[in-house]
N, C-alpha and C positions, 0 to 999 in steps of 0.2 A: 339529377337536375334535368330538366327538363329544355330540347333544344327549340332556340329563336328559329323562326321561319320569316324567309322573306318572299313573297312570290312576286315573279314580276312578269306581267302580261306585255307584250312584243308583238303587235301586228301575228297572231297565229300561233308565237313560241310562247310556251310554259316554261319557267324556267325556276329551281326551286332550291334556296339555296339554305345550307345548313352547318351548321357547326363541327365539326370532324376532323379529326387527327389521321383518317384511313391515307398511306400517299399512296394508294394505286388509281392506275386509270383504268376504266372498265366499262362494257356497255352497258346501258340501262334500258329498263322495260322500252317496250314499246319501238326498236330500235335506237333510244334515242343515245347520248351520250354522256359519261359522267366523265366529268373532270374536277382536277383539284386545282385550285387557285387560291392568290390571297387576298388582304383584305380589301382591294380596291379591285373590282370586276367591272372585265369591259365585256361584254354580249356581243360576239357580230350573227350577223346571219343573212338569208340569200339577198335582204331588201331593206339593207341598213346593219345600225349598228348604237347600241348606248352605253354608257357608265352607270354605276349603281355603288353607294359607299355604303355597305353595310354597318349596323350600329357595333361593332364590334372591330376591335386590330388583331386577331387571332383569324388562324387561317380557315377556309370554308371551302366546302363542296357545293359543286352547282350540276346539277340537271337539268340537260335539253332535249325538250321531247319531240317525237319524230315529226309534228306538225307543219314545221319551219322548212325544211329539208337541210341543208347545209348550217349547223352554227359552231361558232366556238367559243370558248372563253380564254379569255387575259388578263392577267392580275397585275394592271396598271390605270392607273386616272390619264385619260386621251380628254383634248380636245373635241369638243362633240360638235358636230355641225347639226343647225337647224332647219325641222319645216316637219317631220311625221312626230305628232303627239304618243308618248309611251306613259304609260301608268304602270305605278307601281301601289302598296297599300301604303306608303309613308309619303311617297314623294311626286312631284312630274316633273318629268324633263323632257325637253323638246330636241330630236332628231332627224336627221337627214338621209336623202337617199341617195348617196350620189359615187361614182366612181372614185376610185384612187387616180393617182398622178405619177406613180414610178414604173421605167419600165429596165432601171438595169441600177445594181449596188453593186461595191466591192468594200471590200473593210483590208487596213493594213495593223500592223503592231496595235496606236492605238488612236488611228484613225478612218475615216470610212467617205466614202465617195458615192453620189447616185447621179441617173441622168434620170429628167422626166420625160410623161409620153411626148412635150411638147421639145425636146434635144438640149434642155437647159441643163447647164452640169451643177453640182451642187455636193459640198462639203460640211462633215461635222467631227467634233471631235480634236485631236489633242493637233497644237498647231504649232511647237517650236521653234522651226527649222520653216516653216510658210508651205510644209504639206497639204494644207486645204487650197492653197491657188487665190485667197483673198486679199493678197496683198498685205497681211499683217502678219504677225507672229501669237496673235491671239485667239486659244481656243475656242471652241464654239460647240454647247450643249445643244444647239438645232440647225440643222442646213443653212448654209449661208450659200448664196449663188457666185458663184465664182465667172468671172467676168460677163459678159451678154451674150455670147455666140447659143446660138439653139441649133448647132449643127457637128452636137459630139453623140457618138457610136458607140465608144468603146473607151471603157475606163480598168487603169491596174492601179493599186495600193499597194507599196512594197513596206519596207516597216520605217519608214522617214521620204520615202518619196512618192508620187505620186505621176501617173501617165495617163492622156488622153491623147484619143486616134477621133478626130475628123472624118465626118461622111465626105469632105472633098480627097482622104485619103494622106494629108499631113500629119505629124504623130508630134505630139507636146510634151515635157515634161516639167514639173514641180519639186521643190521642197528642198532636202538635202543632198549635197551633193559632193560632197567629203572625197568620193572615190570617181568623180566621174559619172557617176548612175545616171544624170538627168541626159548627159551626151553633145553638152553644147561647146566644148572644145575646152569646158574650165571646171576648176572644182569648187565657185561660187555658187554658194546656196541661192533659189529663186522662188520667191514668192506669188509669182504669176505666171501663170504657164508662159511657156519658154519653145518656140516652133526647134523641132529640131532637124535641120540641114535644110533642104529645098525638094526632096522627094514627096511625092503624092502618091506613092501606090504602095503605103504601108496595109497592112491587111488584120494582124494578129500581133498584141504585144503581152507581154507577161512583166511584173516588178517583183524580183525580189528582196535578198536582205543585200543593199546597196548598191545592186547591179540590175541590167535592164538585157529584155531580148525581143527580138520582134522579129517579124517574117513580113516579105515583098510579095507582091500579087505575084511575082514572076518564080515565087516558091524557094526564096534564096532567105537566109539565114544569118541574124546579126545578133549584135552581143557588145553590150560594154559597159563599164563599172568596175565591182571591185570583183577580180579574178584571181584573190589571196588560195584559192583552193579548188584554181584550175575548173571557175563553174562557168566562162565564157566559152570553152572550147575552144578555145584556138591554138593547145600546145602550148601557150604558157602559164606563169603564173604574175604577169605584170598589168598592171590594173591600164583599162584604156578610157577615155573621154570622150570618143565619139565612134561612133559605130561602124565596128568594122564587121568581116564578112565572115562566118565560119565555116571555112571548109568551100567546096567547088559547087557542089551539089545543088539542085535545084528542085527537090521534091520534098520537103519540108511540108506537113501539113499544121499542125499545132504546137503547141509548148504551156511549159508554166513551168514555174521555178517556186524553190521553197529555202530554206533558212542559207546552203551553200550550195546547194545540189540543184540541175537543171536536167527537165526530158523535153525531149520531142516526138512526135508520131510522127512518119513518112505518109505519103500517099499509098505506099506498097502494103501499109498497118503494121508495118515493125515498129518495134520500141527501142527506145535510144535514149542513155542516161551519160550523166559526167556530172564532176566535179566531188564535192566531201562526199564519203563512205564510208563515215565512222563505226554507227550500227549496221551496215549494210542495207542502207535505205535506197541505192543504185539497183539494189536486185540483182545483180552479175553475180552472184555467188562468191563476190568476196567484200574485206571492208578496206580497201585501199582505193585510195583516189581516183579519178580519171581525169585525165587534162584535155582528153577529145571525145568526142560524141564514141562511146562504146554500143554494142544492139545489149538488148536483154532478151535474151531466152530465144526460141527460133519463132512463138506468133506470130503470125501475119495478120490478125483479126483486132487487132487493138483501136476501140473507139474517143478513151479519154483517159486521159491520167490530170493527177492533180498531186501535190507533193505538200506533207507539211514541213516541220521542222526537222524533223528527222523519222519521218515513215512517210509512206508512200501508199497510193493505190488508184488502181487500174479499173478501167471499163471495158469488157471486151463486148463483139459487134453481137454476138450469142444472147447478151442480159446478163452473163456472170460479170459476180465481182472478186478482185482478187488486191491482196494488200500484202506490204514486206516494209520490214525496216525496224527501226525501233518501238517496243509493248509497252512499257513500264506500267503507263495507264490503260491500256487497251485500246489503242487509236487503231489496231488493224482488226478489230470485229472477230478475231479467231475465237472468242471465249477464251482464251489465256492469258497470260501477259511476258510469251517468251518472243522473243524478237527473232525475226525469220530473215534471211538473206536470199531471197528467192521469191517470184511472186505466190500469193499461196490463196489459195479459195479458200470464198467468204461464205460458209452456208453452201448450201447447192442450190438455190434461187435462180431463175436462171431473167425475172422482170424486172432486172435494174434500168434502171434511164440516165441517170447521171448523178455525177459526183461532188464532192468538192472535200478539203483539208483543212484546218486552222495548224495552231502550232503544234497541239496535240490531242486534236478531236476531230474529227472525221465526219459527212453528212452524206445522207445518199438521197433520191426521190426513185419510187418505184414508178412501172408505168401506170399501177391504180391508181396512182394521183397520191399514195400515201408516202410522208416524211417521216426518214429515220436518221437515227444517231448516237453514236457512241465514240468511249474514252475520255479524254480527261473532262471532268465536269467541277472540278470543284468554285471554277467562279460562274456557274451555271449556263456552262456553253452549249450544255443537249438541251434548252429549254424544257426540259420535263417536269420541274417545278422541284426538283434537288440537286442536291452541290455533292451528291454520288455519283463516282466514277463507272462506267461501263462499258465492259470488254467484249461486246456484242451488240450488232447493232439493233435498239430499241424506236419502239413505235412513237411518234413525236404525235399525240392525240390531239393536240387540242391546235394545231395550223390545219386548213383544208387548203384546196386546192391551188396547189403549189405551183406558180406557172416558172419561178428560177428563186433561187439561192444562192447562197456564198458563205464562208467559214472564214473569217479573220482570225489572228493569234489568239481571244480570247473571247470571242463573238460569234456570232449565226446571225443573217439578216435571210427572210423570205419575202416577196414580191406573188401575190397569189395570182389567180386572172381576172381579179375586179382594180387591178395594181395597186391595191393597197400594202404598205411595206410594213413588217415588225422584226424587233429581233432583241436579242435577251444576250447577257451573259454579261462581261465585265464592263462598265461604265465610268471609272475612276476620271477621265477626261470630256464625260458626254458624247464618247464615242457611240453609243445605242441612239444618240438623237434625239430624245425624248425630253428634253431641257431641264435634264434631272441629272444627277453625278451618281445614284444611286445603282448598283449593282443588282440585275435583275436573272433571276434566273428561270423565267419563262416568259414568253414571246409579246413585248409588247408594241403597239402601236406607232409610229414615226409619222406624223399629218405632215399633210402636204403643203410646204411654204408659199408664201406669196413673193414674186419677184420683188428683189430687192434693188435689182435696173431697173425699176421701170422709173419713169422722167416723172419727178414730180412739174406740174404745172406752175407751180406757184415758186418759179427759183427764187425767186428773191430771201424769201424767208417758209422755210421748213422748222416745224418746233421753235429752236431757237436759233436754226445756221442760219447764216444770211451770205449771200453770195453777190458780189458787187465790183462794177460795175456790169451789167447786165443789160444789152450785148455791152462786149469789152473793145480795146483793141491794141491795148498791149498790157499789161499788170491787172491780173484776175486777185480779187481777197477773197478768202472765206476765211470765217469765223463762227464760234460756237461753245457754248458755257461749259464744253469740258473740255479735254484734252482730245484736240485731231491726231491721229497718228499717222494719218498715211492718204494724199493727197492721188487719184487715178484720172486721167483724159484719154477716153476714146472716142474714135470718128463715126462718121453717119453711119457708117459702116459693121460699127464693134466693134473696130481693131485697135487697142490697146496703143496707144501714143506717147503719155508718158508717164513718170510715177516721180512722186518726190513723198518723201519722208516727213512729219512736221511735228511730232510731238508738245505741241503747244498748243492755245485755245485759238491763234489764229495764225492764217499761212496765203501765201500767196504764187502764182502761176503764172509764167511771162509766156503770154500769146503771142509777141509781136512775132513770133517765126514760123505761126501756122498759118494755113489758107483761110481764107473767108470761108464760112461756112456752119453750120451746126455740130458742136460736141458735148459730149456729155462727161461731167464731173462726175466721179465716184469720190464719197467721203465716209471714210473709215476712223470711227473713235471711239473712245474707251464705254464702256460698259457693251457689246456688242452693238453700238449706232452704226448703222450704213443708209445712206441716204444716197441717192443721184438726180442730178438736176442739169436740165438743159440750159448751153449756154450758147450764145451765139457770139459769133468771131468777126467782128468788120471787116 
């Protein structure tokens, strides 16, 4: 039988797509690139980017030739923005040239968090416990904007909580808090970021599984949550709620934590591990616990570590990579799957750049600019475009230029340097963002949302809410033809004032005890509706 062709001409790229069972990736004539994808292809390239639905649900190869200079492909249906005309021989669709909007992701169990280049934080993904910071308990298959501030840095996913650190240097936290993890002196769950104590010179935090650590500009060292398995370091095994100090020391340079287990790098580049070392994922060459900061090995050149569920692996300042802990799937890249208690080289490569872990897949970027990845892939976490496991770390073709990444328990997100974000693997919660529940196993697309603070002008009536009396000056109503669930007030300012619950189609808000002045109503209700509306306070 003879195969369909589709060509589709692209501002300079050629690009040619065809019917094929082949799953390898590989170059093609002319340098350009062959990749395999499925049946819904998205084309980016140096000057945009389009969709294209071939006549067929069976999977296709596509060829880009070297004309374009940078392209890739993604087997997902994106959102396409308009203004540069593309032809194809079946179809037209109208595209755009324009920047992305993310400049930092984290992903936790089965949720995921980004900040954009404008400092707006932003949640998607599975939200039981109010890990996304929206004030609800309700999941969300695309970003929703978590409160107004456009002045967050730095964001950790741990696997039901969630942390934000402040450019003025305050450190927040979200979601569950069962053990203490969020640190605000209780183990009430918070659905809205939560300031934790009155310190400003937080610098670096890490979220694990229920427990939280961060580091002080002044290079001091805190810890606290659930410390069932001695992963706070501080000599015991009793869980704390608000952050306390490990240890005297004041040279701490980084951290991250993974399923019980936590490291840090000193300023001096020694490595330092504690808590569970069941497969010897600590790397001290044993598998017994540590209840305090232990060294690994005698290095002094250690650039990053990153830790997943139970394996581990290292950056050193050289470019090698090195990994230990548990193989089963091949998360430490050795080509085997025996688990090493020790740290152990990856290859003899010596142009690593940086790293990261999920629960039991592993992600590197070289300095060529080139994405790898290997181990457990069966919910298609290496985005290579199969749900095969791989004990060595492989060439991830079809992302270019990769300016940060991250590894969630079941996910990969990249952020390239036009800040455009994609990311593949499991989706059962719309953790991928893509406003899809469908499980993807190569790298697709996350568009850039539109503020969902911003003040509609017309408070009175939005769709169908209606907000009244408007200005107020003491009993605010809003109402709305479905069910409200969750009523927000913040000041001129964006600082969060107060929240009330409301699960019904209407609710009300007793102003009489704020200042005169302008606030803004957040309304949160069923089917993902958020709307905000300015109101004014006599």
């Amino acid at each position: 039988m003879k195969k369909k062709l589709l060509i589709i001409v692209l501002t300079g790229l050629v690009c040619i797509m065809a019917f094929a069972a082949d799953p390898h990736i590989r170059k093609a004539k002319n340098d350009g690139v062959y990749f395999v994808v499925s049946d819904l292809i998205t084309v980016f390239s140096n000057d945009g980017y389009t969709t294209v639905q071939p006549e067929t649900s069976k999977a296709n190869n596509i060829i880009c030739g070297m004309s374009q200079g940078n392209c890739t492909a993604e087997g997902s249906l994106t959102k396409v923005p308009t203004t540069t005309t593309t032809t194809t021989t079946t179809t037209t669709t109208t595209t755009t040239t324009t920047a992305g909007c993310w400049q930092k992701v984290t992903s936790g169990y089965f949720h995921s968090l980004g900040i954009k280049t404008d400092g707006t934080l932003w949640g998607w993904g599975r939200n039981n416990f109010g890990q996304l910071g929206d004030g609800t308990a309700i999941s969300k298959s695309i970003p929703i904007q978590v409160g107004i501030g456009n002045n967050w840095q730095k964001i950790a996913a741990g696997v039901y909580h969630s942390l934000g650190l402040k450019t003025d240097g305050t450190l927040w936290a979200w979601g569950r808090n069962d053990y203490g993890q969020l640190g605000d002196g209780t183990i009430t769950d918070r659905s809205n970021p939560v300031k934790i104590g009155t310190a400003t010179d937080w610098v670096n935090i890490a979220a694990g599984d229920s427990y939280t650590l961060a580091i002080k500009s002044n290079g001091t060292l805190w810890a606290w949550g659930n410390n069932q398995e001695g992963q706070l370091g501080d000599g015991t095994t009793i869980d704390k709620n608000i952050p306390i100090q490990i240890g005297t020391t004041n040279d701490w340079k980084m951290i991250t934590s993974g399923g019980g287990n936590t490291f840090a790098i000193k300023t001096d580049g020694t490595l330092w591990g504690w808590g569970n070392n069941l497969f010897g994922h600590l790397g001290d060459g044993t598998t017994i616990d540590r209840i305090t900061p232990t060294q690994i090995g005698t290095a002094t050149n250690w650039k990053n570590i990153v830790a997943g569920s139970l394996h581990s692996v290292g950056l050193r300042i050289d470019g090698t990579l090195w990994a230990w802990g548990r193989n089963e799937l091949g998360p430490l890249g050795d080509g085997t799957t025996i688990d090493r208690l020790i740290p152990t080289q990856i290859g003899t490569a010596t142009d690593w750049q940086s790293i990261d872990a999920g629960f039991e897949h592993s992600v590197a970027l070289k300095t060529d600019g080139t994405f790898w990845a290997w181990g457990d892939n069966i919910l298609g976490q290496l985005g290579d475009g199969t749900t095969t496991n791989r004990n060595s770390p492989t060439f991830i073709g079809t992302v270019t230029n990769v300016q940060s990444f991250t590894a969630g328990m079941f996910n990969t997100f990249i952020i390239n340097d036009n800040s455009f974000l994609s990311g593949c693997g499991l989706n059962n919660y719309g953790q991928l963002g893509d406003g899809t529940n469908i499980q993807k196993p190569i790298f697709v697309s996350i568009t850039c949302p539109t503020s969902t603070l911003a003040v509609q002008e017309d408070s009175q009536k939005i769709d169908k809410l209606k907000v009244y009396p408007n200005p107020v000056q003491d009993i605010l109503t809003i109402s709305l033809d479905q069910k409200i669930i969750l009523l927000s007030v913040y000041n001129a300012a964006g600082q969060l004032i107060l929240t009330k619950a409301i699960n019904d189609t209407k609710g009300i808000i007793d102003f009489s005890s704020l200042t005169s002045g302008v606030y803004k109503v957040k309304v949160n209700a069923d089917k993902d509706f958020v709307k905000t509306v300015k109101v004014i306070k006599r």
